[in-house]
Every structure is written in structure tokens, then in C-alpha cells.
N, C-alpha and C positions, 0 to 999 in steps of 0.2 A: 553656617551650616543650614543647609534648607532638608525641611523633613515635607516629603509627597507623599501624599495616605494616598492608599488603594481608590477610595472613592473620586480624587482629583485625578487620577492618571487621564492622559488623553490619551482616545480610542479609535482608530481611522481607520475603514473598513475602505479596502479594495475587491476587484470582482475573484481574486486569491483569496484573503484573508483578513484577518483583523489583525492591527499593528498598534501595543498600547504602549506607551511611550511612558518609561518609568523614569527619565531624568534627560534633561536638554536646555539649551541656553534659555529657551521661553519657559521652561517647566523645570525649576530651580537653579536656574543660572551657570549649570552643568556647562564645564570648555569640550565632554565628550557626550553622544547621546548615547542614551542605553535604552532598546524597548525589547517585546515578547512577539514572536510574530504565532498567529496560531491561523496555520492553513486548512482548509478543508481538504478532508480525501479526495483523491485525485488533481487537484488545483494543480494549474500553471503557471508559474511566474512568466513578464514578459522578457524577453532576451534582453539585456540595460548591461551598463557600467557604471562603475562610479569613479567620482576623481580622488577618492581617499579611500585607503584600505575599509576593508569590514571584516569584525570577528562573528563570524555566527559558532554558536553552541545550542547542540540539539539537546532538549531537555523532554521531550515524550515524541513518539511514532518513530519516522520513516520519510528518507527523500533519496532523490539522484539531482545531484550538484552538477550541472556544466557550467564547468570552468574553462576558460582561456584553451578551450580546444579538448579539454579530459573530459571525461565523465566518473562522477566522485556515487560510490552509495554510500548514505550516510545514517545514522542510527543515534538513538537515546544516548549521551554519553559522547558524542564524535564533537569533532569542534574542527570548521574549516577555517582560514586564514585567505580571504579574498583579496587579492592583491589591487590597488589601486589599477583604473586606465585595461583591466580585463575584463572581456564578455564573463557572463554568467548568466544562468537561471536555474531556478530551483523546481521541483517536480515534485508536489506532496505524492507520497505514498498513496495505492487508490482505496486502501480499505481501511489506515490510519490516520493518514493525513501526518500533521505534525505541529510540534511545540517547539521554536528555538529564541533562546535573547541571544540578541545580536548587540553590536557597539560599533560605532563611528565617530570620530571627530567631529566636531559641532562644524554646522554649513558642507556638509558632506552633499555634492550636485549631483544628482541621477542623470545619465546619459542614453539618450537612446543609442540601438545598436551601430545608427550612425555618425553618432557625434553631437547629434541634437542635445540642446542640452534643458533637461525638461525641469532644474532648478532643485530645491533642499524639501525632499517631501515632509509634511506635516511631522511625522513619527524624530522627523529627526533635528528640526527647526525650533 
């Protein structure tokens, strides 16, 4: 069993938000990664995919999830199920922004919208 104190989390800031990585294969030897993403008001995620599912659950603010062609609002409390190999981006709320942990399977590859594949980012490696 590996115990992460708050002050070792690793913290990786995007021009979105900051993404703190509470457990993963480098940051206690986690087979899933588990981090916090906390977006600024109004923040855009860029349009990506991943090759392995994602749970996100909102834990403070406000977003609009596009999904695989939907459009999700989502709120404090909601919790989406991101299917692997689907577009998605996330739209912080403009005047809250948002809090969600999210979960992926360790080595989880971001892709861009066209297949590029831009590899296992920090938060989750």
C-alpha cells in the first residue's frame, strides 16, 4: 500500500486548468490513474480522444461535455462515462468554472481529433 500526502501530489497546469494527480503508476504504483482537474471560468478543453475509457465526476461548478456528437450540461454531483476512441471536450462554465476527479487506466494515450496521437499526459503517467 502506498499512502500520497496532499503535499507530493503532482500538479500540471494546462492553458485550461490545473490537473493534480492523486494516484498513478509513477505516483504510487496505481494499475488506474486517479487526478482533480480544477478548470478556470470559461476554459476550453481542446477537442482529443482517448484510447481508454474516462470517468469524470463533477465535484464543484458547471460544464457542457461534448461527447461523440452530444452535448452533455453537467453540474456538481453528475458523473460522465467517456467511452474510449470518442471525441470529447469539456467547456468550464464562464462564471464557475469547475472541479472534477476523473479516473483512467494507467498509460491511457490522448489523441488528437485526428488520430495523432500526442501520448500518456503527465496527470496520468
Amino acid at each position: 500500500m502506498a499512502v500520497i500526502r496532499d503535499a507530493e501530489a503532482r500538479r500540471s497546469e494546462t492553458p485550461s486548468g490545473v490537473m493534480t494527480t492523486f494516484a498513478s503508476p509513477t505516483q504510487g504504483g496505481a494499475s488506474r490513474a486517479l487526478w482533480k482537474v480544477e478548470a478556470r471560468p470559461g476554459a476550453v478543453g481542446p477537442e482529443h480522444d482517448f484510447d481508454s475509457e474516462q470517468v469524470w465526476s463533477w465535484v464543484a461548478g458547471a460544464a457542457t461535455v461534448e461527447l461523440g456528437g452530444q452535448t452533455y450540461a453537467v453540474a456538481a454531483g453528475d458523473t460522465v462515462v467517456m467511452p474510449a476512441r470518442t471525441l470529447r471536450r469539456v467547456l468550464a462554465d464562464p462564471v464557475t468554472g469547475y472541479t472534477a476527479v476523473v479516473t483512467a487506466p494507467a498509460g491511457a494515450r490522448a489523441l488528437a481529433a485526428d488520430g495523432a496521437d500526442y501520448g500518456v499526459p503527465p496527470w496520468i503517467a
